[in-house]
C-alpha positions in Angstrom: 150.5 -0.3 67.6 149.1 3.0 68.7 147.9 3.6 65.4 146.5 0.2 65.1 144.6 1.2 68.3 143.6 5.1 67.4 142.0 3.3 64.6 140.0 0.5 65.8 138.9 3.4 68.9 137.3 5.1 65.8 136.0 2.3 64.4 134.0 1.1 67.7 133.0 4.9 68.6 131.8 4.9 64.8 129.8 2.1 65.4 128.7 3.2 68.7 127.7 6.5 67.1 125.7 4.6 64.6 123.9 2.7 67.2 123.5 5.7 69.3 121.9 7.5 65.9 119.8 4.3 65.7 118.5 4.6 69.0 117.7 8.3 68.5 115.7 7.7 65.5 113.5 4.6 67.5 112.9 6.1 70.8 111.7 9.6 68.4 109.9 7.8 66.4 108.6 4.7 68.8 105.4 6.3 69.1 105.0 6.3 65.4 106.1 2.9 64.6 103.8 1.1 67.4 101.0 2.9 65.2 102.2 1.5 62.1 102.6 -2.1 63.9 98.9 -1.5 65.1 97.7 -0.4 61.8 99.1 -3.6 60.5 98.3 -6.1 63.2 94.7 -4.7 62.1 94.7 -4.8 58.5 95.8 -8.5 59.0 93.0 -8.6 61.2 91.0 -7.7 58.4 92.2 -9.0 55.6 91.9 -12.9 57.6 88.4 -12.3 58.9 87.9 -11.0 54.8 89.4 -14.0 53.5 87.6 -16.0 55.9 84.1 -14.2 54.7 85.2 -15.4 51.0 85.8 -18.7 52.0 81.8 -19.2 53.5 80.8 -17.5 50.4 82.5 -19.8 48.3 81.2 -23.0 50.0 78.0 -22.2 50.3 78.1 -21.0 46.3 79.3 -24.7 45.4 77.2 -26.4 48.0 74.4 -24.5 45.7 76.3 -25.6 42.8 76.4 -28.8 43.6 73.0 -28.8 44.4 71.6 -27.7 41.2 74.2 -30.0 39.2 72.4 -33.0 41.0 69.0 -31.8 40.1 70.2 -30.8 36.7 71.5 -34.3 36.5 68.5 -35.7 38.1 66.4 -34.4 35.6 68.5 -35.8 32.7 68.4 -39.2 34.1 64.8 -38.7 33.8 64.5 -37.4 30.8 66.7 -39.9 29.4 64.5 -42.7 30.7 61.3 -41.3 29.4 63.0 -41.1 26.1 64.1 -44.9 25.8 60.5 -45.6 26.8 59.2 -43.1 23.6 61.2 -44.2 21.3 60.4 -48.3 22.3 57.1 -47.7 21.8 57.7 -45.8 18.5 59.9 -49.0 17.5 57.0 -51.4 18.7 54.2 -48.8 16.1 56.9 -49.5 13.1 56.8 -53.5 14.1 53.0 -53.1 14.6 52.7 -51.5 11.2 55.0 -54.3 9.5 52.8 -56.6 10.5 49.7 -54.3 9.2 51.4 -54.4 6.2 51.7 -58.1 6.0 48.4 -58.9 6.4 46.9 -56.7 4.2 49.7 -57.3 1.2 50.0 -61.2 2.1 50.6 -61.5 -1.6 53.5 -59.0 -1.5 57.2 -60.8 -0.9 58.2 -60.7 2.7 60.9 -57.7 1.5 58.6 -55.3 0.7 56.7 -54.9 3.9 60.4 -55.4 5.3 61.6 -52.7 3.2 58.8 -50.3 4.5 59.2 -51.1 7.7 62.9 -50.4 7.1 62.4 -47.1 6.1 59.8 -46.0 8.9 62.8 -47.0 11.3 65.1 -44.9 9.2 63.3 -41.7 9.7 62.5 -42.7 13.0 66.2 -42.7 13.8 66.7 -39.8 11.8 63.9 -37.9 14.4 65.8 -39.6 17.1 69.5 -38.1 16.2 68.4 -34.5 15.3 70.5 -32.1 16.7 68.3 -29.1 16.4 64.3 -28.6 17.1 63.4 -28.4 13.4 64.9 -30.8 12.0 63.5 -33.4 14.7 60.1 -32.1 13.6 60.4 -31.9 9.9 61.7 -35.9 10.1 59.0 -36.5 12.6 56.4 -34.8 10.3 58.0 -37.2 7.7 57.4 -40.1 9.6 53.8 -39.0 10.3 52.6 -38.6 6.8 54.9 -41.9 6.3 52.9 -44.0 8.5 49.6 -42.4 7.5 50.2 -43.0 4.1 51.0 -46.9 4.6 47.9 -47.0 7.2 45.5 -45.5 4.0 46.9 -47.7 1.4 46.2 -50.7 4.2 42.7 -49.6 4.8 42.3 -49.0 0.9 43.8 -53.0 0.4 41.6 -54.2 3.0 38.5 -52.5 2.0 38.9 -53.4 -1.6 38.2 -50.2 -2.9 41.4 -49.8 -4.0 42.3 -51.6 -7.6 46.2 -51.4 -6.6 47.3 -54.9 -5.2 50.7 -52.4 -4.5 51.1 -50.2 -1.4 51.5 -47.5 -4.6 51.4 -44.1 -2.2 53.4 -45.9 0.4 56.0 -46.6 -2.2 56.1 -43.5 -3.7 56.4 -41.7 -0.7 59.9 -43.6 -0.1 60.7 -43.0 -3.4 60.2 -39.7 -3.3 61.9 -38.9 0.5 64.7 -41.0 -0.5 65.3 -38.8 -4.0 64.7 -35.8 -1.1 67.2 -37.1 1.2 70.3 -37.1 -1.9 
């Protein structure tokens, strides 16, 4: 048993010696380690009031986001309105110019000023759905010298100085920007 208590005396004074060691190394270095504790108490310190910093930032950069996407959006809405409103008003022209067409042509069949009028709404959707700036102009020059055209053959029916009893330029000029179009 002696043995058994020789050893376990060494164990415990081992252990002591280690915690003795231990306490050594603390109380030497306390001085250094409540820095290091400060230092990082501080650089908390800092990195929260940082992180708190960001976090204004960030709100008030999407509050001004938010902001601008409302106006942006506003804008849109607007634009979108004064759009529908164009392009009724280009529809009612086309009906106006049906009807143009009708009375000067009241010999023609019904189709025919339907057919031009058909047409004038086909460039005029073409205008409409154009992705890019030029083509929107080039159809919207289209229509222009479209309508023109079937205005001056109109005029020409009306004033009788014309001996065509056809809209002839008018129907050329769909023959020609349908051949164009394929």
């Amino acid at each position: 048993m002696t043995i058994i208590k020789r050893w376990a005396f060494k164990l415990v004074r081992f252990f002591y010696s280690l915690k003795d060691e231990d306490l050594q190394w603390q109380t030497a270095n306390q001085e250094q380690l409540l820095k290091l504790k400060h230092e990082r108490a501080m650089a908390e310190k800092a990195l929260e009031i940082a992180l708190k910093n960001k976090s204004v930032l960030l709100a008030h950069e999407i509050s001004l986001l938010e902001v601008k996407n409302e106006a942006e959006l506003m804008m849109l809405k607007t634009q979108c309105k004064q759009d529908i409103k164009d392009y009724k008003q280009y529809l009612a022209s086309l009906d106006q110019l049906k009807q143009s067409i009708q009375l000067s042509y009241a010999h023609l069949p019904v189709a025919v000023a339907f057919t031009i009028h058909h047409h004038a709404k086909q460039l005029l959707n073409k205008m409409w759905e154009a992705d890019d700036l030029e083509t929107k102009m080039r159809f919207e020059m289209q229509l222009l010298k479209f309508m023109t055209t079937v205005h001056e053959d109109a005029r020409l029916n009306l004033e009788e100085t014309s001996d065509e009893k056809l809209p002839q330029r008018t129907l050329n000029l769909i023959q020609s920007l349908t051949v164009s179009d394929h």
